[in-house]
C-alpha positions as CSV (number, residue, x, y, z in Angstrom):
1,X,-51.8,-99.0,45.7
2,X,-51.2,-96.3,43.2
3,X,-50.7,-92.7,44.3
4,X,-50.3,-90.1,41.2
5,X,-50.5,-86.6,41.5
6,X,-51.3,-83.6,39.1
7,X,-50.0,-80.4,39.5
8,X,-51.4,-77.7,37.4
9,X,-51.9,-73.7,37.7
10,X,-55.0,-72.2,36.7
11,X,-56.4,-69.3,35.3
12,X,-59.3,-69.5,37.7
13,X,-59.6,-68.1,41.6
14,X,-59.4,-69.9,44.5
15,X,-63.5,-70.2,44.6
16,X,-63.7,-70.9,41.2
17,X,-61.6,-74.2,41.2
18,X,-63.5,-75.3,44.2
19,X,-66.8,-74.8,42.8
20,X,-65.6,-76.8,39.6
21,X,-64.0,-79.6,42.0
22,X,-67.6,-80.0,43.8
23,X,-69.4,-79.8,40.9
24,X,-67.5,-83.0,39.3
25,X,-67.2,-84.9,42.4
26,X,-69.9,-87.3,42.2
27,X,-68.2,-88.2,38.4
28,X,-65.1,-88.9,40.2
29,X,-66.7,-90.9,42.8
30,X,-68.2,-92.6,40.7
31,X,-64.6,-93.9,38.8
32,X,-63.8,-97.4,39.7
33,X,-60.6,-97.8,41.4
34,X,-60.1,-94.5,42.8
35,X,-59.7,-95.3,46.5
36,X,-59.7,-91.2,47.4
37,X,-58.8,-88.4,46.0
38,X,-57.7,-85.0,47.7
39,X,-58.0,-81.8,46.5
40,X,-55.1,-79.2,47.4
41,X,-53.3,-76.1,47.1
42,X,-49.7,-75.0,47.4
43,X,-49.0,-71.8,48.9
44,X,-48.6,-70.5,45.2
45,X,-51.0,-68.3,44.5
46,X,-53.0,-70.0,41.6
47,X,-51.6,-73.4,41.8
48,X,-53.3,-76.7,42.7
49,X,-52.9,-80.5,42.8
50,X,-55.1,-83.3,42.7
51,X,-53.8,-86.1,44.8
52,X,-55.3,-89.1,43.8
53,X,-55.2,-92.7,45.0
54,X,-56.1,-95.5,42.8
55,X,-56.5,-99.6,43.9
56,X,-54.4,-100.4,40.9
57,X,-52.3,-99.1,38.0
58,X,-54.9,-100.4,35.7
59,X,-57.4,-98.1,37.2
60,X,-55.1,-95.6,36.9
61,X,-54.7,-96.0,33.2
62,X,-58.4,-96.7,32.3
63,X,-58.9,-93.4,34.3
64,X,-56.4,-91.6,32.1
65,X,-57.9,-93.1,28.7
66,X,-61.4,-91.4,29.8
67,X,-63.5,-88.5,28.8
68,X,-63.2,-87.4,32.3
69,X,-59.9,-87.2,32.6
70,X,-59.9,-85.6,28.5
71,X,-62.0,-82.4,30.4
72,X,-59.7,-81.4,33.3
73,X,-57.5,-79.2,31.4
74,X,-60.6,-77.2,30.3
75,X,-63.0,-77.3,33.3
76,X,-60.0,-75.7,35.5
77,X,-58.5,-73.4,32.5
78,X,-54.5,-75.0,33.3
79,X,-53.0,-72.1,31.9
80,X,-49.9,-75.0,30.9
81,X,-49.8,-78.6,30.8
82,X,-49.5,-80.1,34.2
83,X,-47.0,-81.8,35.8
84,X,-48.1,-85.5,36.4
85,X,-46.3,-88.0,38.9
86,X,-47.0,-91.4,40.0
87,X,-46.0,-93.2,42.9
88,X,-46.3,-97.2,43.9
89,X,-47.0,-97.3,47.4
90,X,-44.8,-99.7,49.2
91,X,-45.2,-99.3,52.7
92,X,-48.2,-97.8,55.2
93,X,-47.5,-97.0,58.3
94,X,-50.9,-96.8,59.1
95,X,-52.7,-99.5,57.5
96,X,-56.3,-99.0,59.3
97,X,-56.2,-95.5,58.8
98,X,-55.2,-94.1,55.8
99,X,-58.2,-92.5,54.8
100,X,-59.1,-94.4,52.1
101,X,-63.4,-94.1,52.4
Protein backbone atom coordinates (compact mmCIF):
# COMPACT_ATOMS: atom_id res chain seq x y z
CA UNK A 1 0.00 0.00 0.00
CA UNK A 2 1.01 3.35 -1.25
CA UNK A 3 0.17 6.60 0.65
CA UNK A 4 1.33 10.00 -1.29
CA UNK A 5 0.22 13.25 -0.42
CA UNK A 6 -0.14 16.64 -2.23
CA UNK A 7 0.17 19.70 -0.60
CA UNK A 8 -0.74 22.75 -2.47
CA UNK A 9 -2.20 26.45 -1.57
CA UNK A 10 -4.87 27.80 -3.60
CA UNK A 11 -6.21 30.85 -4.80
CA UNK A 12 -9.69 29.63 -4.12
CA UNK A 13 -11.83 29.84 -0.60
CA UNK A 14 -12.54 27.30 1.61
CA UNK A 15 -16.07 26.66 -0.28
CA UNK A 16 -14.69 26.89 -3.43
CA UNK A 17 -12.10 23.96 -3.17
CA UNK A 18 -14.82 21.93 -1.64
CA UNK A 19 -17.28 22.41 -4.35
CA UNK A 20 -14.41 21.54 -6.89
CA UNK A 21 -13.37 18.34 -4.72
CA UNK A 22 -17.28 17.13 -4.89
CA UNK A 23 -17.72 17.89 -8.17
CA UNK A 24 -14.61 15.57 -9.31
CA UNK A 25 -15.26 12.83 -6.93
CA UNK A 26 -17.03 10.42 -8.86
CA UNK A 27 -13.71 10.82 -11.51
CA UNK A 28 -11.66 9.89 -8.69
CA UNK A 29 -13.72 7.07 -7.60
CA UNK A 30 -13.79 5.86 -10.47
CA UNK A 31 -9.46 5.54 -10.69
CA UNK A 32 -8.38 2.06 -10.37
CA UNK A 33 -6.16 1.50 -7.49
CA UNK A 34 -7.10 4.33 -5.30
CA UNK A 35 -8.13 2.59 -2.12
CA UNK A 36 -9.35 6.22 -0.53
CA UNK A 37 -8.57 9.33 -0.68
CA UNK A 38 -9.13 12.25 2.01
CA UNK A 39 -9.48 15.64 1.47
CA UNK A 40 -7.87 18.07 4.16
CA UNK A 41 -6.90 21.26 5.36
CA UNK A 42 -4.09 22.63 7.53
CA UNK A 43 -4.78 25.35 9.84
CA UNK A 44 -3.12 27.65 7.09
CA UNK A 45 -5.44 29.68 5.80
CA UNK A 46 -5.60 28.73 2.06
CA UNK A 47 -3.69 25.55 2.14
CA UNK A 48 -4.93 22.01 1.41
CA UNK A 49 -3.71 18.36 0.93
CA UNK A 50 -5.08 15.56 -0.76
CA UNK A 51 -4.13 12.37 1.01
CA UNK A 52 -4.39 9.69 -1.14
CA UNK A 53 -4.09 5.93 -0.80
CA UNK A 54 -3.34 3.78 -3.76
CA UNK A 55 -3.23 -0.49 -3.77
CA UNK A 56 0.07 -0.19 -5.62
CA UNK A 57 2.80 2.07 -6.86
CA UNK A 58 1.81 1.28 -10.31
CA UNK A 59 -1.56 2.80 -9.66
CA UNK A 60 0.00 5.46 -8.33
CA UNK A 61 1.99 6.21 -11.45
CA UNK A 62 -0.72 5.37 -14.07
CA UNK A 63 -2.74 7.94 -11.88
CA UNK A 64 0.01 10.54 -12.30
CA UNK A 65 0.47 9.90 -16.19
CA UNK A 66 -3.45 10.86 -16.50
CA UNK A 67 -5.52 13.73 -17.70
CA UNK A 68 -6.96 13.75 -14.30
CA UNK A 69 -4.17 14.20 -12.52
CA UNK A 70 -2.84 16.87 -15.68
CA UNK A 71 -6.14 19.23 -14.39
CA UNK A 72 -5.57 19.56 -10.55
CA UNK A 73 -3.36 22.45 -10.74
CA UNK A 74 -6.07 24.34 -12.72
CA UNK A 75 -9.41 23.18 -11.26
CA UNK A 76 -8.04 24.32 -7.66
CA UNK A 77 -5.93 27.53 -9.04
CA UNK A 78 -2.44 26.22 -6.88
CA UNK A 79 -1.07 29.46 -6.78
CA UNK A 80 2.63 27.29 -6.81
CA UNK A 81 3.61 23.91 -7.58
CA UNK A 82 2.74 21.53 -4.91
CA UNK A 83 4.60 19.73 -2.69
CA UNK A 84 4.21 15.89 -3.42
CA UNK A 85 5.28 12.99 -0.97
CA UNK A 86 5.00 9.39 -1.11
CA UNK A 87 5.07 6.93 1.50
CA UNK A 88 5.24 2.85 1.40
CA UNK A 89 3.18 1.69 4.09
CA UNK A 90 4.85 -0.92 6.17
CA UNK A 91 2.99 -1.61 9.01
CA UNK A 92 -1.03 -1.16 10.19
CA UNK A 93 -1.88 -1.22 13.25
CA UNK A 94 -5.23 -1.58 12.52
CA UNK A 95 -5.63 -3.91 9.73
CA UNK A 96 -9.64 -4.24 9.67
CA UNK A 97 -10.08 -0.76 10.08
CA UNK A 98 -8.24 1.53 8.27
CA UNK A 99 -10.85 3.04 6.31
CA UNK A 100 -10.06 1.88 3.17
CA UNK A 101 -14.10 1.64 1.50
Amino acid sequence: MIIQIVKFQSDLGREEVLKVARERASMFRAISGLLQKYYVQPEKPGHYAGVYIWDSVESLREFRASELAATIPQAYHVAEPPEIEVYEVVFTLREDEVGLI
